[in-house]
C-alpha positions as CSV (number, residue, x, y, z in Angstrom):
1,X,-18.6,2.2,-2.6
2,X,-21.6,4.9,-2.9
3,X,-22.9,6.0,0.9
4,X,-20.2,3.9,2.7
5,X,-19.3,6.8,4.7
6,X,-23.1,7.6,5.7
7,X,-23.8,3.9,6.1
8,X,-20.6,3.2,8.3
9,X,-22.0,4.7,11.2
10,X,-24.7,2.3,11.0
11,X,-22.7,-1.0,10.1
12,X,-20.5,-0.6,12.8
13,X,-23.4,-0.8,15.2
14,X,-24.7,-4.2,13.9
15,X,-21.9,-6.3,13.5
16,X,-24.1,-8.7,11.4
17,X,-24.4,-6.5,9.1
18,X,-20.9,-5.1,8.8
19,X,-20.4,-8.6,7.4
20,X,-22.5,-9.4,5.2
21,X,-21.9,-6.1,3.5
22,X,-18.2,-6.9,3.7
23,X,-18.7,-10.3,2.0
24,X,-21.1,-8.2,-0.6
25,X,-18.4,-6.3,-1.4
26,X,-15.8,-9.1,-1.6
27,X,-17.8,-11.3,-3.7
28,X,-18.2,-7.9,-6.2
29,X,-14.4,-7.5,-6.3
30,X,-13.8,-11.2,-7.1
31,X,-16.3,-10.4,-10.4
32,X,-15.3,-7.5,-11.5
33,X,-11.5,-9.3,-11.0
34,X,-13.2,-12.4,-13.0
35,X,-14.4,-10.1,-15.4
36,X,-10.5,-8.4,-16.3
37,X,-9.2,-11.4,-16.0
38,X,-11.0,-12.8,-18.8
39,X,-10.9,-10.0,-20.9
40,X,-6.6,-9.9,-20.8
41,X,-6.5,-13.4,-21.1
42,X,-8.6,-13.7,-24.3
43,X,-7.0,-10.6,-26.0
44,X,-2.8,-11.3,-24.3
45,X,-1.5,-13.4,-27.4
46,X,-2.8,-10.6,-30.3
47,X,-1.2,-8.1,-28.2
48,X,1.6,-9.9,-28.0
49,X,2.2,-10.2,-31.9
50,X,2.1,-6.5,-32.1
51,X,4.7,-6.0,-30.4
52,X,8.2,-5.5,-31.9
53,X,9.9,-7.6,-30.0
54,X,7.4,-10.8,-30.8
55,X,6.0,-9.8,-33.9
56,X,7.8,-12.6,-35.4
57,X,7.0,-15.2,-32.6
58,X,6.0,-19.0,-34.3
59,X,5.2,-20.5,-30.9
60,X,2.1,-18.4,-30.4
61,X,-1.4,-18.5,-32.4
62,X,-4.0,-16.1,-31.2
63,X,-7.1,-18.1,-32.3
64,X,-5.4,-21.8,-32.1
65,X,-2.7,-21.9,-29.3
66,X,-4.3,-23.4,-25.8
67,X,-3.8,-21.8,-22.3
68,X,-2.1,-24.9,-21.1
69,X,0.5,-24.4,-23.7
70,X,1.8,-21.3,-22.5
71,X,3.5,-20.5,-19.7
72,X,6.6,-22.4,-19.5
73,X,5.2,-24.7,-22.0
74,X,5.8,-21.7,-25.1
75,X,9.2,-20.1,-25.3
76,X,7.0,-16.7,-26.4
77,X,5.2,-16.8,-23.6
78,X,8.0,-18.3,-21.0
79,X,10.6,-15.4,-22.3
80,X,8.1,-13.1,-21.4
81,X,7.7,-14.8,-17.7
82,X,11.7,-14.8,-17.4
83,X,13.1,-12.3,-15.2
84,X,14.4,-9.5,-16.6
85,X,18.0,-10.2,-15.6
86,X,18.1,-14.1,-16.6
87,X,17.1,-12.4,-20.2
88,X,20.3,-13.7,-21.4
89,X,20.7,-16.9,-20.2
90,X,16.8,-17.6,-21.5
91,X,17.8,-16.6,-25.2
92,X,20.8,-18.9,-24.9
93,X,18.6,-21.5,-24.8
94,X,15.1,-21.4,-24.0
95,X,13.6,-24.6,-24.3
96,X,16.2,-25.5,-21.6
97,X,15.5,-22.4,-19.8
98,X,11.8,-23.4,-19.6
99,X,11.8,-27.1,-19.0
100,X,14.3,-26.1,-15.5
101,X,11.4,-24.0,-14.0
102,X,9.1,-26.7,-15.0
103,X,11.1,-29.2,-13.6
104,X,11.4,-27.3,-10.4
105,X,15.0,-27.2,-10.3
106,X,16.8,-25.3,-7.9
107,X,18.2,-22.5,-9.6
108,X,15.1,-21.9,-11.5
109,X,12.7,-21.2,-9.0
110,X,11.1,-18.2,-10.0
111,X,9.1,-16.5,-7.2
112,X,7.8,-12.7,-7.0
113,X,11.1,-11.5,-6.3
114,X,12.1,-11.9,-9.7
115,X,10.3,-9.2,-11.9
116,X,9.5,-10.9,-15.8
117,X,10.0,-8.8,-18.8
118,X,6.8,-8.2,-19.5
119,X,7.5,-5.2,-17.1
120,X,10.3,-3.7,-19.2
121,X,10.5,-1.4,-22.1
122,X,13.5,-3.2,-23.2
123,X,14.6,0.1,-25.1
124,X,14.8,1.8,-22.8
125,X,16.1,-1.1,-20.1
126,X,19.7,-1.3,-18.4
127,X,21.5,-3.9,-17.2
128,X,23.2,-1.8,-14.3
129,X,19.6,0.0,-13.2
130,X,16.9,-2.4,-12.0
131,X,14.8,0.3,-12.5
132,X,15.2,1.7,-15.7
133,X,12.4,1.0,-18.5
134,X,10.4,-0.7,-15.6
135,X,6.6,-0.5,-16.0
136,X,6.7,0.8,-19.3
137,X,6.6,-2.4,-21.8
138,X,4.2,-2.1,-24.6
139,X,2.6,-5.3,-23.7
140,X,1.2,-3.9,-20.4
141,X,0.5,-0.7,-22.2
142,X,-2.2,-2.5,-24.5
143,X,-3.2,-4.7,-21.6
144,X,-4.0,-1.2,-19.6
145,X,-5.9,-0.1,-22.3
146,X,-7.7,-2.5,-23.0
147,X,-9.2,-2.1,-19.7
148,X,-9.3,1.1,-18.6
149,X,-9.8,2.7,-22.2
150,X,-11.4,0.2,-23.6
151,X,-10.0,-2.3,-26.3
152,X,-11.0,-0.1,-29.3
153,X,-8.6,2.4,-27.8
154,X,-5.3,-0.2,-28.0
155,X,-2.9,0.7,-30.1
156,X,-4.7,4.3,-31.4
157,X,-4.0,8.0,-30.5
158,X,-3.6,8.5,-27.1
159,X,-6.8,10.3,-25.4
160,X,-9.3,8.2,-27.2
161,X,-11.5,7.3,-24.5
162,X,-15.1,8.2,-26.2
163,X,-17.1,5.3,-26.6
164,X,-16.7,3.7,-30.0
165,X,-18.8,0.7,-30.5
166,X,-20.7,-1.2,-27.1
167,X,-20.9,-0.2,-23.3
168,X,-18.4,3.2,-22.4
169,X,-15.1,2.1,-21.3
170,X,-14.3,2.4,-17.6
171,X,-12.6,5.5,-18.1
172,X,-15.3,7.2,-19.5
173,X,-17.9,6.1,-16.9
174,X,-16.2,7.3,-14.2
175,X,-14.0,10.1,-15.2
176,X,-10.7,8.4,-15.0
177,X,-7.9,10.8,-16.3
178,X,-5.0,9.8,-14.5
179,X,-2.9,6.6,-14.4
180,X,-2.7,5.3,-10.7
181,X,0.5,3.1,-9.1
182,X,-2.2,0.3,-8.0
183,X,-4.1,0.3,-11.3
184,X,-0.7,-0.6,-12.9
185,X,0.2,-3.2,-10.1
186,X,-3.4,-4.7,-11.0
187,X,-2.9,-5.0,-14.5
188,X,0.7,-6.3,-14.3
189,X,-0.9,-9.5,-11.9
190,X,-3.6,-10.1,-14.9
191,X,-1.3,-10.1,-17.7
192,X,1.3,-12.4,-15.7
193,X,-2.2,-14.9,-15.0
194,X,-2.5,-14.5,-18.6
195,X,0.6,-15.6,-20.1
196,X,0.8,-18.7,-17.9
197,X,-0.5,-22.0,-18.1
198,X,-3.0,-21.9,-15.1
199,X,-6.5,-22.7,-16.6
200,X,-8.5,-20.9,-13.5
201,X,-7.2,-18.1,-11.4
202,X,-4.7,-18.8,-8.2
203,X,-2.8,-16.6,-6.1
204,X,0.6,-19.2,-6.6
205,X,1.8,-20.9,-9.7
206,X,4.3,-22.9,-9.2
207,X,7.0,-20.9,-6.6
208,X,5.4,-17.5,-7.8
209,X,2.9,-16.1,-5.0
210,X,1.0,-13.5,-6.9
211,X,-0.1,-11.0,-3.9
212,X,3.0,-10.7,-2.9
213,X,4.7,-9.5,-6.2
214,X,1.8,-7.1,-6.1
215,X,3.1,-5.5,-3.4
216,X,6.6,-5.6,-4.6
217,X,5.1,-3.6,-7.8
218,X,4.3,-0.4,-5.8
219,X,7.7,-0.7,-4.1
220,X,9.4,1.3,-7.0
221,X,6.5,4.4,-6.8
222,X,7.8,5.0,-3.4
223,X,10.7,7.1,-5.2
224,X,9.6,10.4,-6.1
225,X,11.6,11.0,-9.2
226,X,11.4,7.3,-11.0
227,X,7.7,7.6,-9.8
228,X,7.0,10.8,-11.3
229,X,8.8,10.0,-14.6
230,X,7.1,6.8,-14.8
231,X,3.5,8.1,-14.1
232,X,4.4,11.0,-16.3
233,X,4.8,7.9,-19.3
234,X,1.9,6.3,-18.5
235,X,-0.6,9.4,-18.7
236,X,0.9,10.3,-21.8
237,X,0.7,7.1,-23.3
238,X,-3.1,6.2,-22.3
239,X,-4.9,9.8,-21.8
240,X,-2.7,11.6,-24.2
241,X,-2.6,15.5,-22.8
242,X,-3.7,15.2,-19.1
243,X,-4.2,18.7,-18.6
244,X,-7.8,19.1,-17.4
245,X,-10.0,20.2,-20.0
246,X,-7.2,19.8,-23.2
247,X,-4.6,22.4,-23.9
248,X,-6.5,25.6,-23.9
249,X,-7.7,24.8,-20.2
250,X,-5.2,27.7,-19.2
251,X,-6.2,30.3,-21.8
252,X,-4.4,30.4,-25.1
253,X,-1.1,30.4,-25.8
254,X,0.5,33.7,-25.5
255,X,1.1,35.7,-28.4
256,X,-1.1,33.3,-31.0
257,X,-3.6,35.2,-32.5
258,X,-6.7,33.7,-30.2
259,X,-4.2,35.4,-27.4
260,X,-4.0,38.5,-29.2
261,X,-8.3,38.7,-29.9
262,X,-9.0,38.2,-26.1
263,X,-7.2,40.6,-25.0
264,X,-8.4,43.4,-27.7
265,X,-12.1,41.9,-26.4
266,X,-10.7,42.3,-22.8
267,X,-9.6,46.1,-23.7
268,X,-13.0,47.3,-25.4
């Protein structure tokens, strides 16, 4: 928030106003979350058919297929919901699959322990490492850019983060070049609200408690190498070259010819 620090001194004195500028500030989060929310929801099922894996998917219609018919209630939507590691069992049979969780039955209690697929890039996903292709699906990729880059930017040349057409994207406003764990987190919750069948927002659907699987999103970013590699994936994939500046931010490359020009310049 702008002056928070300055004004800090001053809230804490009047406790009053400490919280009404708390609720202020709560009420603005719960907009701007209103606000994401609606634009991943309206956008989920197009993204969805561009992906490889559901390109092909006959349970979904962008334009025609209801929010109460996802969810469990869509075997597109549902096998994106499934846990990564019941993957198997769901393509067995998944109109089985889904009608157990909807039926609440005890071995199919899915709750925030239980990480869906929409998380995993299934090529590059192992069965042995919990960890492997996490975060990197190319549903949340479009859902994040969508977002942060602005939905002109989904799907095209990493970097694009100009204004196109409309208000600047986020991005642009406010000089976002780097991916962040809790901007990924954040996403991931809006995506999972998405795909389900709950017609306004709620922080559990069904056994599934939605602030709590947030936190267990940033629980993988507290390794240092699957962290890095991961964040390394994600600025490539949404800013592109992250270097500041682009690639000549360091000078040019030695021995190309600009190299060669600066330093005969440099010698005169």
């Amino acid at each position: 928030m702008p002056h928070l620090r300055g004004d800090l001194d001053f809230l804490l004195l009047d406790p009053n106003s400490l919280r009404i500028y708390a609720k202020y500030i709560d009420n603005r989060a719960k907009a701007a979350r209103s606000d994401d929310s609606g634009s991943v929801r309206g956008s989920i099922l197009g993204y969805i058919r561009n992906t490889p894996e559901y390109m092909n998917a006959t349970t979904i219609n962008p334009i025609h297929t209801l929010k109460t018919e996802c969810g469990w209630y869509n075997i597109a939507t549902g096998r994106l919901l499934c846990p990564q590691d019941r993957l198997a069992e769901f393509d067995a049979d998944p109109e089985a699959f889904c009608a157990s969780v909807c039926n609440g039955e005890a071995n199919f209690k899915i709750t925030a322990d239980d990480h869906p697929s929409l998380l995993y890039n299934n090529t590059l996903a192992d069965p042995n490492d919990p960890m492997a292709g996490l975060m990197c699906s190319d549903l949340l990729k479009m859902a994040y850019q969508s977002l942060w880059t602005g939905p002109s930017s989904v799907g095209r040349k990493p970097g694009h983060t100009e204004k196109i057409c409309g208000r600047p994207s986020i991005a642009s406003t406010y000089g976002i070049t780097q991916v962040e764990p809790r901007t990924i987190a954040y996403v991931a919750v809006l995506v999972r609200f998405a795909l389900n069948s709950q017609t306004q927002w709620s922080r559990v659907h069904i056994d599934f408690d939605s602030a709590e699987w947030y936190k267990q999103l940033l629980e993988p970013f507290k390794s240092p190498s699957w962290a890095k590699k991961t964040l390394e994936w994600w600025n490539r994939a949404i800013f592109g070259d992250t270097r500041p500046n682009g690639p000549e931010a360091n000078g040019p490359r030695p021995n190309s010819l600009a190299a060669r020009i600066a330093a005969k310049v440099a010698a005169e």
